[in-house]
N, C-alpha and C positions, 0 to 999 in steps of 0.2 A: 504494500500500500504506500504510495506515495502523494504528499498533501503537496498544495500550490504556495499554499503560504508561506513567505519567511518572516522567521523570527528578527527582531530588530537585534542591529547590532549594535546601537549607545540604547541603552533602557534609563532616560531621560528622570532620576529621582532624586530626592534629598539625600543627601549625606548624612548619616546619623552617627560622626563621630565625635562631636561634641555636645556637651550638657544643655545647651544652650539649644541646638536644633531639636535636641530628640526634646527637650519639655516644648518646645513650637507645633509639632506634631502629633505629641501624646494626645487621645482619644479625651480625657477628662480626669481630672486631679480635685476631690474638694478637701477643703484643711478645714479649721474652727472659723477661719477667717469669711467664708464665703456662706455662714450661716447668721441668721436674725436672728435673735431673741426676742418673741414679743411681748412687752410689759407694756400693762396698762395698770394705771394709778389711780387710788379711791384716798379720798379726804379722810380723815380721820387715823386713828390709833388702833392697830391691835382689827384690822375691818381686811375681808377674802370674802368675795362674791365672784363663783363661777360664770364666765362667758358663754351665753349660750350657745350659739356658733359655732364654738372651736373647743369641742373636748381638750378636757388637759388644761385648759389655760384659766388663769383667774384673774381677777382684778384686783391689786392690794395695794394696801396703804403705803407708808413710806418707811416705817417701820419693820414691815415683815418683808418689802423688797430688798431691802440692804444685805439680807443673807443672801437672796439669790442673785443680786447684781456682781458679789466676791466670787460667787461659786461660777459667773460667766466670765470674769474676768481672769481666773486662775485656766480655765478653759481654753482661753483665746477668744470667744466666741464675742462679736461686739454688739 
């Protein structure tokens, strides 16, 4: 069996010998950096009222977010 087609002789691609090209080309990379944290703030002292929308999340005061604003920030996450 023989085919008509030839194979190219330069095969036209990036170089991936340095750091720098292969994270250019990598498919997708995420770190703490590329996520949100959503905080929403209620008036008051010692006050958590869940969001109805968005399981998992709550609304709280200024007091009870200061533990979880340390625990994002030792994370990375901004």
């Amino acid at each position: 069996m023989h085919t008509s087609a030839t194979f190219p002789i330069a095969r036209p691609r990036r170089l991936r010998r340095d750091a720098f090209t292969r994270d250019l080309v990598r498919e997708h990379q995420l770190s703490p950096a590329d996520f949100i944290y959503p905080v929403f703030v209620l008036d008051g002292v010692n006050r958590r009222e869940p969001v109805g929308s968005m399981p998992g999340v709550e609304r709280l005061s200024l007091d009870l977010l200061l533990p979880v604003a340390e625990d994002c920030v030792r994370l990375g996450i901004p």
